[in-house]
C-alpha positions as CSV (number, residue, x, y, z in Angstrom):
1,X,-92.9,182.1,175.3
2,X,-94.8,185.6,174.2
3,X,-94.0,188.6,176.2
4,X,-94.9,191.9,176.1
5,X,-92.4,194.6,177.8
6,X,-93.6,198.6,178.4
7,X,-93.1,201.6,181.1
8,X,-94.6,204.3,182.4
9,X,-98.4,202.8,182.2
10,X,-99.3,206.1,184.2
11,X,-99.6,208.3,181.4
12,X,-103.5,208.4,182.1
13,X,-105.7,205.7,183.2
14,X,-106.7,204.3,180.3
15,X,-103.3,202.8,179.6
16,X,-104.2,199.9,181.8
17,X,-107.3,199.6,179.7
18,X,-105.6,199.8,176.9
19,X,-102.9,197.4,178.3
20,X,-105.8,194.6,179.1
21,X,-106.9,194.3,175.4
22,X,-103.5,194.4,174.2
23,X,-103.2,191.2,176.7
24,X,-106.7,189.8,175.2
25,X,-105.6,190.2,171.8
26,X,-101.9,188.9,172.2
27,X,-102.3,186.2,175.0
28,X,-98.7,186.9,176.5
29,X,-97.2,184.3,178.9
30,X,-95.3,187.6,180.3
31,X,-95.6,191.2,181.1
32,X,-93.4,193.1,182.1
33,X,-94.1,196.8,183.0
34,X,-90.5,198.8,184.0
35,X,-91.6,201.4,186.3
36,X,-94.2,204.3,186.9
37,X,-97.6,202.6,187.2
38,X,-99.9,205.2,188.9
39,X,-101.8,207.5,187.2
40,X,-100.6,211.4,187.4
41,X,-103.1,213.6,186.4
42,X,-104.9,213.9,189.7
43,X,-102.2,214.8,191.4
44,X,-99.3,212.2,193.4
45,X,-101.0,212.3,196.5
46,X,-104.5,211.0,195.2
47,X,-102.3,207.7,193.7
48,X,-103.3,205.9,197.0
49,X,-106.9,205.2,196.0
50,X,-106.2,204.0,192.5
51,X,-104.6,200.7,194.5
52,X,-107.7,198.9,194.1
53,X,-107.8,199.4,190.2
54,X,-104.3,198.5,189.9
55,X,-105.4,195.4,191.7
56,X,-108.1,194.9,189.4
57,X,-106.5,195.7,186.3
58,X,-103.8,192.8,187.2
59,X,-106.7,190.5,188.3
60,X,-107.7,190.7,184.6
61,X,-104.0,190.2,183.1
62,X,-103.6,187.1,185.5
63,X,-106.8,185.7,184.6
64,X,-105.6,185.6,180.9
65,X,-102.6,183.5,182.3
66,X,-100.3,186.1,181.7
67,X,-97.6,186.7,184.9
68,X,-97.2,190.1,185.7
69,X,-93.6,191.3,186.7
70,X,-93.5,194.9,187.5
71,X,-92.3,198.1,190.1
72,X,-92.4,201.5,190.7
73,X,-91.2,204.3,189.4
74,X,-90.1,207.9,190.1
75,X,-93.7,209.2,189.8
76,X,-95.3,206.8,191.9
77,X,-96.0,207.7,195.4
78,X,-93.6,205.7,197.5
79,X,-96.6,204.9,200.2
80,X,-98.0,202.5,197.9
81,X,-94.5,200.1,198.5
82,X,-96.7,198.0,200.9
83,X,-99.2,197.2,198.7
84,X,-96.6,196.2,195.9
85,X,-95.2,194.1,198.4
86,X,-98.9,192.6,199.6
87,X,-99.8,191.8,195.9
88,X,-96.6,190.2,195.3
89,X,-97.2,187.6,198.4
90,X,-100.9,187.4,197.1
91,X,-99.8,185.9,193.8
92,X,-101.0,188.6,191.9
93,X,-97.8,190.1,190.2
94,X,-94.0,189.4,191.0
95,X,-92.9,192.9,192.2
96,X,-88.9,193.1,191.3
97,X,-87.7,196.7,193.1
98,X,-84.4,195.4,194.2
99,X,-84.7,191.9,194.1
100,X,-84.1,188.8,191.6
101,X,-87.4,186.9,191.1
102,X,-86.8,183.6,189.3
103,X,-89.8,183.1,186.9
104,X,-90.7,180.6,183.7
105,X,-86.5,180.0,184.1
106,X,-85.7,183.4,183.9
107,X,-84.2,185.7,186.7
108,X,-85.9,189.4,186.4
109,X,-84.3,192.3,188.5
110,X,-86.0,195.7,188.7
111,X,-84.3,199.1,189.7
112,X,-86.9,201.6,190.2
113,X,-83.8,204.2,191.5
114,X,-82.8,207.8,188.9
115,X,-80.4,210.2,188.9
116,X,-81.1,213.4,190.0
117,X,-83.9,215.2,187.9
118,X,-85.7,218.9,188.2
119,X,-89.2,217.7,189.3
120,X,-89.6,218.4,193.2
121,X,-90.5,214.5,194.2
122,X,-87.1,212.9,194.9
123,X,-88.0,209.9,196.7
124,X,-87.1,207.6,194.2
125,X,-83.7,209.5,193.1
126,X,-80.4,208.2,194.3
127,X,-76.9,209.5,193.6
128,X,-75.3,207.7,190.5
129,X,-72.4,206.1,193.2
130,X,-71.2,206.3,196.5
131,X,-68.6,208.5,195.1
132,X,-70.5,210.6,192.5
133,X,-73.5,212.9,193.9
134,X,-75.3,214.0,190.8
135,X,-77.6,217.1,191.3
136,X,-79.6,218.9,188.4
137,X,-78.9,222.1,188.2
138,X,-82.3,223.1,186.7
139,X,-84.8,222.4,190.1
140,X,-88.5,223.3,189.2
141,X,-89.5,223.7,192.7
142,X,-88.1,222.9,196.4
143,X,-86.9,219.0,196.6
144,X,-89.5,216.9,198.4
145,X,-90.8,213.5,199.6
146,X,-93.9,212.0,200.9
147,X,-94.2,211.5,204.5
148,X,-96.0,208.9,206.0
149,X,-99.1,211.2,206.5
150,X,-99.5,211.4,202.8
151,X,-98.4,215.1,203.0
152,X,-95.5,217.1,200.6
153,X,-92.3,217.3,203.1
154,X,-89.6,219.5,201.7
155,X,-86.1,218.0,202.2
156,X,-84.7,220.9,203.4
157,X,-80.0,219.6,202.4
158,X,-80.5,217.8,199.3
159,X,-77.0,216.6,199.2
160,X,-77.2,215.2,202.5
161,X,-80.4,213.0,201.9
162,X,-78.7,211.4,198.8
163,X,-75.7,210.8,200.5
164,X,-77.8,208.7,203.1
165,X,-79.4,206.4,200.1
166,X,-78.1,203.4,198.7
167,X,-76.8,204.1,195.1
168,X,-77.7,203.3,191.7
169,X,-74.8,201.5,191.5
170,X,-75.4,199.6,194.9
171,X,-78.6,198.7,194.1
172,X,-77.9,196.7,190.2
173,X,-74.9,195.2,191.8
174,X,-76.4,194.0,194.9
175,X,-79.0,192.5,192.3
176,X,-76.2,191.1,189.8
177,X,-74.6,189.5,192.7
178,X,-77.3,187.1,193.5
179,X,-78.3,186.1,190.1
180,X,-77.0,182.5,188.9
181,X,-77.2,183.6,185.2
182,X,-76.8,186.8,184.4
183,X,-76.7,185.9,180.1
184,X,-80.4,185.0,180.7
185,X,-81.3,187.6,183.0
186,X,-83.9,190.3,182.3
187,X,-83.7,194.1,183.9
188,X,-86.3,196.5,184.3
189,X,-84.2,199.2,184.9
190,X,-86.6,202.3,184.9
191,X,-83.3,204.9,184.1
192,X,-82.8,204.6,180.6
193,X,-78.7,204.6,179.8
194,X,-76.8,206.9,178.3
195,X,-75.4,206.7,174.6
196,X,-78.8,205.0,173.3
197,X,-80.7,207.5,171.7
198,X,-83.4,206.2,175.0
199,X,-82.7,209.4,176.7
200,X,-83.6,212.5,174.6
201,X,-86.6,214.4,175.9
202,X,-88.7,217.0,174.2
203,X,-86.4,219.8,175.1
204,X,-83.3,218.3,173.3
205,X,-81.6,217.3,176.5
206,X,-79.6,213.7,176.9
207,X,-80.1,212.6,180.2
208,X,-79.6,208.8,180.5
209,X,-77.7,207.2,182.9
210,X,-73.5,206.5,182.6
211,X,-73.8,204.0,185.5
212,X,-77.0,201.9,183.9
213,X,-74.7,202.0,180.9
214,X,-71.5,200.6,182.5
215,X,-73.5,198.0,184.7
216,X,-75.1,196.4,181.0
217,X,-71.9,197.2,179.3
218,X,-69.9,194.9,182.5
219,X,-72.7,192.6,183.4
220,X,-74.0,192.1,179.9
221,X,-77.9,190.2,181.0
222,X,-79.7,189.2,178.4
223,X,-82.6,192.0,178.2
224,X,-83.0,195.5,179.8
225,X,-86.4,197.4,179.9
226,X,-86.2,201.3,180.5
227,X,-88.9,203.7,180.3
228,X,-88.6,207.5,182.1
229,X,-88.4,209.5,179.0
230,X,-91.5,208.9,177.6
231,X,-90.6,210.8,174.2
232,X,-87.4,209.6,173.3
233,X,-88.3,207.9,170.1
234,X,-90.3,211.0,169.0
235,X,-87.6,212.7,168.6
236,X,-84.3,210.5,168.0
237,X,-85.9,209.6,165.0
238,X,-87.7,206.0,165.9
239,X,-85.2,204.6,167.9
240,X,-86.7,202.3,170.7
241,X,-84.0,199.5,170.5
242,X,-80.7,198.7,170.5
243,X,-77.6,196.3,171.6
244,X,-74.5,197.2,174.7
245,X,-72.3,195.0,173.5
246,X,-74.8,191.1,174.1
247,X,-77.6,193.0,175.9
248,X,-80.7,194.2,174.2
249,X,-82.1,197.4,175.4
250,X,-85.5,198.5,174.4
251,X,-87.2,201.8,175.3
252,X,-90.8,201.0,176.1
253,X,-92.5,204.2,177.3
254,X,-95.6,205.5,176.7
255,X,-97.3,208.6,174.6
256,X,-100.4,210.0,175.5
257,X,-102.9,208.5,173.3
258,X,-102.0,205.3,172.5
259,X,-100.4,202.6,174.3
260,X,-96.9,201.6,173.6
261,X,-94.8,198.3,174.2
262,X,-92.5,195.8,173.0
263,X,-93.7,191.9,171.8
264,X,-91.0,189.4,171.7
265,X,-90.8,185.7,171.9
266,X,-88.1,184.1,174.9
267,X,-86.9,181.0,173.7
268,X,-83.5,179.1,175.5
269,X,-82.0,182.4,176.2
270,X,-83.0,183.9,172.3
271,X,-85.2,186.5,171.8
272,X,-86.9,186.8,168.6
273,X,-89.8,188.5,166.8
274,X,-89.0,192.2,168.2
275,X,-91.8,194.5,167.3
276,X,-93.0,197.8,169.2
277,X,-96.6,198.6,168.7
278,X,-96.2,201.6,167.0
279,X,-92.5,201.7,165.7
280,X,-93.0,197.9,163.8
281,X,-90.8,195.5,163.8
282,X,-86.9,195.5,165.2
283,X,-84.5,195.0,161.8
């Protein structure tokens, strides 16, 4: 089986273009996108009316008999989770935010959920734990949500409204919990961990995830897919892949010009043939 694996497919809207050929060129059995699917450019709000692109741009990758597996991320506008939901009972992609979807004999999980960051949209941010709150120190503007009016809504005690959502932690174990097989699972975990090299961003700052790392050092699934910080490999000198003990982690995000992403072959639990579209091939 050919898959190919990326993130963070809203780094302008010719990704998905991009993305298609790469399908027509490839002829994947899976894809498998790990968060952040909505164009940004024109602002979060206007996201609602790319929903019928989206739709199309699947339509195409389905009719090249490719399965599309796929969630949100922390710049998507969280009013599009209906329509995620819609396409998934449509047949059109598997959409894996907190659940286990059991496809071609593999069970995929998806946590969409980050830790604490300084852009103002926090919707999709969660503490690491019940026990462990993590707040950035550096806040680039007020934290906010969308409400259901499609209008900014300033969230006026931070703290509070994290300790009111499920955690990180919650949310993979809940997952891990209702998978029959977790040596061949595959996690789109949009977080990248810490330790990997995954989470260095332009500024020189590490800022992956200790509780993505435990859960794939403890629970040790076959595959993780993270995305987030686009430019990691930029600047950790090529590194887009790596091991947590049994679990391959890949880093699949995007730059701005060209499309990034992972090919592999899935065969009886063994993946083989590792090479990212820019970086070459896994040694």
């Amino acid at each position: 089986m050919k898959v190919i694996a990326l993130a963070d497919v809203h780094q302008s809207k010719n990704h998905w273009k991009m993305l298609e050929k790469a399908v027509r060129e490839i002829r994947p059995d899976l894809v498998l996108i790990a968060g952040d699917l909505l164009p940004k450019y024109d602002g979060i709000l206007a996201q609602l009316s790319f929903v019928p692109q989206l739709k199309e741009h699947a339509g195409k990758i389905k009719n090249l008999s490719a399965e599309l597996v796929l969630m949100l991320g922390n710049d998507d506008n969280q009013l599009v989770i209906p329509e995620m939901e819609k396409g998934d009972n449509e047949g059109l992609w598997h959409y894996a935010a907190d659940r286990v979807k059991k496809i071609m004999g593999y069970e995929f999980c998806g946590c969409p959920w980050i830790r604490d960051y300084p852009f103002a949209y926090k919707y999709w941010v969660a503490p690491d734990s019940a026990e462990k709150i993590f707040i950035d120190s550096i806040q680039l503007g007020p934290p906010a949500i969308i409400n259901n009016r499609n209008e900014i809504e300033n969230i006026y005690d931070f703290k509070a409204y994290l300790k009111n959502k499920l955690s990180v932690k919650e949310s993979l174990e809940t997952m891990a919990n209702k998978v029959n097989n977790l040596a061949h699972s595959i996690w789109l975990i949009h977080d990248p961990p810490i330790n990997m090299g995954f989470d260095l961003c332009a500024t020189g700052d590490k800022v992956g995830s200790p509780v993505v790392y435990r859960f794939l050092l403890e629970r040790q699934p076959l595959l993780s897919i993270h995305g987030h910080i686009h430019e990691a490999p930029a600047f950790n000198g090529g590194i887009w892949a790596g091991y947590i003990g049994k679990t391959l982690c890949i880093q699949a995000g995007q730059f701005e010009n060209k499309l990034s992403y992972v090919s592999f072959n899935l065969k009886n639990g063994n993946i083989s043939n590792l090479v990212h579209s820019l970086y070459g091939k896994y040694e």
